[in-house]
N, C-alpha and C positions, 0 to 999 in steps of 0.2 A: 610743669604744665599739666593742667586736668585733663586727663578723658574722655572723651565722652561714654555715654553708655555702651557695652557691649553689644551688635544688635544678636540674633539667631541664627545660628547657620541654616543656611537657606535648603531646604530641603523639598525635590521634584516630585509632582503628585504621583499618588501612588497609582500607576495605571494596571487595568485588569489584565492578566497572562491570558494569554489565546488559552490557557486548559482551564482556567477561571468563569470563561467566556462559556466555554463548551459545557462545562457541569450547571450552568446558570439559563442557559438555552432552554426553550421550549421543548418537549421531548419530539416536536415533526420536524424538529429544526437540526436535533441532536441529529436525528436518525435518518433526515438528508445527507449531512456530513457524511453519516459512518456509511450509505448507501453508497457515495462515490468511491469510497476505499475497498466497498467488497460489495455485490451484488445479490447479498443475501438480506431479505428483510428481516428472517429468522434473528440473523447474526448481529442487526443492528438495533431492535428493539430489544434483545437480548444486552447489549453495550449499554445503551439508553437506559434502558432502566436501573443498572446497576451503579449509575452515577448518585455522589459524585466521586472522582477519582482524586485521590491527595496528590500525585503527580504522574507526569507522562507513565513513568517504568510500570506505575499499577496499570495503568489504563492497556499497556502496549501487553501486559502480562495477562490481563482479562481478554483482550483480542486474540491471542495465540490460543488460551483455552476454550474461546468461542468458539475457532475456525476449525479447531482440531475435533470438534463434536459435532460440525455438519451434518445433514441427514443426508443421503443420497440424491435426496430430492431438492434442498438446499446446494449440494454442489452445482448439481444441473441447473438449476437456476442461475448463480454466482457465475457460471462456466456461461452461460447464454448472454450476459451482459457484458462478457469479453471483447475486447478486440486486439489485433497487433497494435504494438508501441507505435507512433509515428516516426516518419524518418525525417530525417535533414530534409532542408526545401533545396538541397541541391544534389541529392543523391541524382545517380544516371538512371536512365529510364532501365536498361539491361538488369539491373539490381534490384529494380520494383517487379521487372518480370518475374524474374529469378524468385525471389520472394511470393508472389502471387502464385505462383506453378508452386510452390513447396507448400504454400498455406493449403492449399486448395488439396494437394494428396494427404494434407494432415488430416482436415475437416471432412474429407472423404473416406480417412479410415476410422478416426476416433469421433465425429461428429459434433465436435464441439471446437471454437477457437483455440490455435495456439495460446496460451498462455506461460510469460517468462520472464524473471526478476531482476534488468539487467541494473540496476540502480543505478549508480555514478559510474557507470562506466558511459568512455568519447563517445560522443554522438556521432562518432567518424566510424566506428567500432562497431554501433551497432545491429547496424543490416550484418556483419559476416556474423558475430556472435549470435542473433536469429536465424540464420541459414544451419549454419552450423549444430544448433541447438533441435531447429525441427528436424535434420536427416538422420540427428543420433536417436532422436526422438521414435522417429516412423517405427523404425525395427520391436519397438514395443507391443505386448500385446496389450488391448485395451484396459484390462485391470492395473496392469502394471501401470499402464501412460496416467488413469485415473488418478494413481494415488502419487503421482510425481505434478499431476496438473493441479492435486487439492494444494500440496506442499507449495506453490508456486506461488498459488490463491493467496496462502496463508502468509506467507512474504512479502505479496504485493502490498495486503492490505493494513500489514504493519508499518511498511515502507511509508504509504501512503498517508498513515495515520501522523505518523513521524515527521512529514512534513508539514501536513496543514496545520498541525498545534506545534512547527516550530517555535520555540521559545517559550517550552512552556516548563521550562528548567531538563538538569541534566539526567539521561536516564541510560540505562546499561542497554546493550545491543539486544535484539529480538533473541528469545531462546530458541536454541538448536530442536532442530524435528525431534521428534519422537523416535528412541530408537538409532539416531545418529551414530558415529563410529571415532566423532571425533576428527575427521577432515574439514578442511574450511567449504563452510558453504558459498555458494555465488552469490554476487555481488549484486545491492538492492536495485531493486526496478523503477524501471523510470516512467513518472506518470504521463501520458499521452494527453489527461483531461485537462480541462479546466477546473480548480478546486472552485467548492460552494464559498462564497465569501461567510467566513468567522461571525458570529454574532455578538453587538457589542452589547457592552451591560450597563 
């Protein structure tokens, strides 16, 4: 019996990776993006222009050496477009107080929002891990809190990076702060926003 022809194996278009998207973007489009992940414009026309990135790990690796060069003036910026994570829409009201009373003696002694990386960790978790975070927090002196609130920044905004060009292939974890000791760091932070929607190509 004859066969017929063999046909092609059939092959799905090749569609563009969200990091494809991101290096191919308008540079006010780029630099929206990277604005929601960290609140420095320094930091994000600095990202922006050095596109484009061969994969996530360059990009997450140019973000950490971004953040770690802040100006003083850059963090206070980055630190003024903060705010607390959101919480569950069912946390108790006692817990939002609780919270609000703790935020409120942070912001009164270091003047700037709590800022803190709880990433994957339960949504159920994370008002006590905030509570807990700001009171060990307080006893800092202001230098001290500054350079644990840049470290935070600099987590979020890898965190944050990491998510919106999910899939944009595999990439090694955020590198350890500067100076580290070699203890595990905390666990990534969880975005409060809504990300900029990706731009297609």
């Amino acid at each position: 019996m004859t066969r017929g022809p063999t046909l092609p194996a059939h092959r799905p278009p090749c569609l563009p990776k969200p990091l494809d998207a991101f290096n191919a973007a308008p540079a006010t489009e780029a630099r929206a993006l990277l604005l929601h992940c960290l609140r420095s414009p320094h930091w994000s026309r600095r990202l922006a222009d050095h596109r484009p990135y061969p994969d996530l790990g360059a990009l997450l690796a140019a973000a950490d050496e971004a953040a770690y060069d802040l100006s003083p003036g850059d963090l206070s910026e980055a630190l003024a477009g903060e705010s607390l994570p959101e919480l569950p829409a069912d946390t108790y009201s006692a817990a939002h107080m609780a919270l609000g009373a703790a935020h409120a003696a942070y912001e009164a002694r270091f003047g700037h929002a709590f800022v803190i990386y709880l990433g994957d960790a339960h949504p159920d978790e994370a008002i006590d891990r905030i509570l807990e975070a700001i009171r060990s927090r307080l006893v800092n002196d202001p230098e001290e809190e500054r350079v644990i609130a840049a470290e935070e920044l600099r987590r979020l905004a890898g965190g944050r990076l990491a998510h919106l060009l999910r899939g944009a292939g595999p990439h090694p974890p955020a590198a350890a702060p500067r100076g580290a000791n070699g203890h595990s760091a905390p666990a990534p932070g969880r975005e409060p926003h809504t990300p900029p929607r990706m731009p297609h190509l």
